[in-house]
N, C-alpha and C positions, 0 to 999 in steps of 0.2 A: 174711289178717289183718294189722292196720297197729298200731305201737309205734315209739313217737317218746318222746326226751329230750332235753330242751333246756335251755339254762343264760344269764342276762345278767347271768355275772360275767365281769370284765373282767379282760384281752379275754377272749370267750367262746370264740375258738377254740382254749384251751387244753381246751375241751371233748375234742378229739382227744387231746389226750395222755392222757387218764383213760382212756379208750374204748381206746385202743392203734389208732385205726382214722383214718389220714390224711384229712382233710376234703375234697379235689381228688380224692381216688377211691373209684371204686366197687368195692366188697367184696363177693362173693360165697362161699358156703358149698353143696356137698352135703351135705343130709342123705339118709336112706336113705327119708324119707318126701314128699320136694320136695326145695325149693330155697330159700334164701335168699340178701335183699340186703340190705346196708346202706350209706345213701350220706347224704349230707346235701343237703338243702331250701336253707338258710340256714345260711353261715360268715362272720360281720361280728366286727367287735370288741364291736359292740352286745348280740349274741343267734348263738347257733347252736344249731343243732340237728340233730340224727343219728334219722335212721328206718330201721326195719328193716321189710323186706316179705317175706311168708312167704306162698310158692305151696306147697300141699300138695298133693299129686297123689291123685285120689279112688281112682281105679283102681289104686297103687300100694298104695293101705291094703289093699285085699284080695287083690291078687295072690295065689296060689300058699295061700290059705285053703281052696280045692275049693268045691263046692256045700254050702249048707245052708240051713234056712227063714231066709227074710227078708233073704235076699242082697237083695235091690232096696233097703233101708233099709241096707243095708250100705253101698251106694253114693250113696244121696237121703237126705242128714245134712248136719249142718250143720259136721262137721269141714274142712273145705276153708276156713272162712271165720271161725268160732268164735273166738276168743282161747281156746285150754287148755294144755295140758301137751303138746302140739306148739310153743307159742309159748315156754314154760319152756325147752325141750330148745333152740330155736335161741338163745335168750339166752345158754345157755350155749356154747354150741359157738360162737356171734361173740364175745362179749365176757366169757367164761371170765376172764381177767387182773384186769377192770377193775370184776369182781365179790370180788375178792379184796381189793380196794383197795390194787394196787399198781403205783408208777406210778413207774420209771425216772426220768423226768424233771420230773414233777412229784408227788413223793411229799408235800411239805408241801400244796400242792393237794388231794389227793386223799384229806389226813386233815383236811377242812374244809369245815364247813357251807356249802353253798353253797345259791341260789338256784333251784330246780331246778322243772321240769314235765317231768310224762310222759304221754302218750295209749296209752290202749290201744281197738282197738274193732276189731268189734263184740264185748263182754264178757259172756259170760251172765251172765245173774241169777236165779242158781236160789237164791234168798234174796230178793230184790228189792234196791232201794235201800238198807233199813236192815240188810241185811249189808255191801255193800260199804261203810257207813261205821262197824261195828261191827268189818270188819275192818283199815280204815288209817285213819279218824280215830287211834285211839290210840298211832300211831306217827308222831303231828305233822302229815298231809298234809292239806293243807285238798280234801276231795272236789266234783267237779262233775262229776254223772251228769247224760247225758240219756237217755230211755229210748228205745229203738228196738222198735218193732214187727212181729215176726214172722208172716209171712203164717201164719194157723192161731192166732194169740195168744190170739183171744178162746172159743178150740173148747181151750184148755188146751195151745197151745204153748209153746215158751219162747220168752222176753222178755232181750232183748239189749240195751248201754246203750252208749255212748259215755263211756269214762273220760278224765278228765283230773286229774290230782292235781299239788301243787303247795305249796312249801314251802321251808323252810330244813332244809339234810341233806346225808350225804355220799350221793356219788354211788352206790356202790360198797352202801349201805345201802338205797337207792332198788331199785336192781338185784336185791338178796336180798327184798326183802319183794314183789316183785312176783313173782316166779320161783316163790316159794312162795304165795301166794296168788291166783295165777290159774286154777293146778287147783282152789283150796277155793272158789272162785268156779262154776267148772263143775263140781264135785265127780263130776269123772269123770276115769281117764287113760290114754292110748292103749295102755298097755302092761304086762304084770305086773307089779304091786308086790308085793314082798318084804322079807327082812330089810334089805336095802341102803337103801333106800327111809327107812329110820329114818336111817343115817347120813346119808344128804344132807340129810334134814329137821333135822336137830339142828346139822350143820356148816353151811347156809343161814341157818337159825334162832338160829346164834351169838349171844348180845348183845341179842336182842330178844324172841325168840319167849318164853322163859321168864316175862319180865312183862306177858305180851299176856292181856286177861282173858279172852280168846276163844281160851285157846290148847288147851282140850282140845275144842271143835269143828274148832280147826285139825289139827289132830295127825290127826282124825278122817277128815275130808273129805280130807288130804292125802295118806294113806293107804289111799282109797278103802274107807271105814268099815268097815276090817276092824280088829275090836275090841282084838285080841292084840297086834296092831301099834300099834296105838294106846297101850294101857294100857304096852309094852313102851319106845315112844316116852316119855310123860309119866315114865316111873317114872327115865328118865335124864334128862331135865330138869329134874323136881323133886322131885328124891330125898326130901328131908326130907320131902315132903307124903307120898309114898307110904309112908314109913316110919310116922309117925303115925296 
């Protein structure tokens, strides 16, 4: 799965310094489910841009699971290649810092609207088009889906898209609303959700998710629709509602 950000403010390679990730090298990460890299395409003063490339290892997701029905679907899925909450988790783990918006050297930078695109793909759309832009049209991003077709699509597969969003924003805001919304895009995630699972949804969701009009689907799908988490999530983000 490919996730790219890009910036042509000037000069753009101060893109590095928000990212905490030098442009002339390449960054890699183990996770316990692959590997990630992040490197840059493009570092001009014009335009630069940093991608991140996530090899998920298919036989690692089930290692050490034992035998049960439907191991072969365990292995022939579309997590190896999907954008989900394997792509969340390496966000976090590469660019942890730069999700915080905080940035040593260019702190006035990195509290400023900037010029920004991001790609993600391939994206499920287990909503179609008019969720991916029910859920980032309202946080400013101008969206451009193309759809991609899943061999099986028209037998009631899923339907994958090629994102690209684009805008005026801080970086660092770009980073959180993607982190959180690309599990509620797949509305699936690799690994138990629990009580903790609220805090990162609420500490991700800082400053935005409260006035998203979509945020008690988000809460929901982010949570992997488990309801108590859900109603548990909303009632500390908006308290007054739940009190009424």
């Amino acid at each position: 799965m490919f996730f790219s950000i890009a910036t042509t403010h000037r000069p753009a390679t101060d893109l590095g310094f928000l990212l905490h990730k030098h442009p002339d090298r390449l960054h890699e990460a183990e996770l316990s489910f692959g590997k990630a890299w992040l490197f840059y395409p493009e570092a001009s003063d014009e335009r630069c841009e940093a991608a991140l490339l996530l090899d998920v290892d298919p036989i690692g997701l089930v290692r050490g699971k034992g035998q049960a029905d439907g191991l072969l679907d365990q292995y022939v899925n579309d997590r190896p290649y999907a954008a989900s909450s394997f792509l969340s988790v390496a966000l976090n783990k590469m660019l942890r810092t730069a999700m915080t918006g905080i940035s040593k050297e260019r702190q006035q930078l990195a509290d400023t609207d900037l010029p920004l695109e991001a790609v993600v793909a391939p994206l499920p759309l287990r909503g179609g088009e008019a969720l991916v832009r029910q859920l980032f049209e309202p946080l400013g991003w101008t969206v451009d889906l193309t759809p991609i077709e899943a061999a099986g699509a028209s037998n009631g597969g899923l339907r994958y898209g090629h994102l690209k969003l684009s805008g005026l924003g801080r970086l660092s805001h770009l980073l959180n609303h993607l982190y959180v919304l690309i599990p509620v895009m797949d509305d699936a995630k690799h690994y138990w959700v629990g009580d903790d699972e609220v805090d990162k949804l609420l500490s991700r969701g800082a400053g935005w998710l409260e006035h998203h009009p979509a945020k008690e689907l988000i809460a929901r799908r982010y949570l992997r629709n488990r309801s108590v988490l859900a109603r548990a999530a909303l009632a500390r983000l908006v308290p007054e509602a739940t009190a009424s």
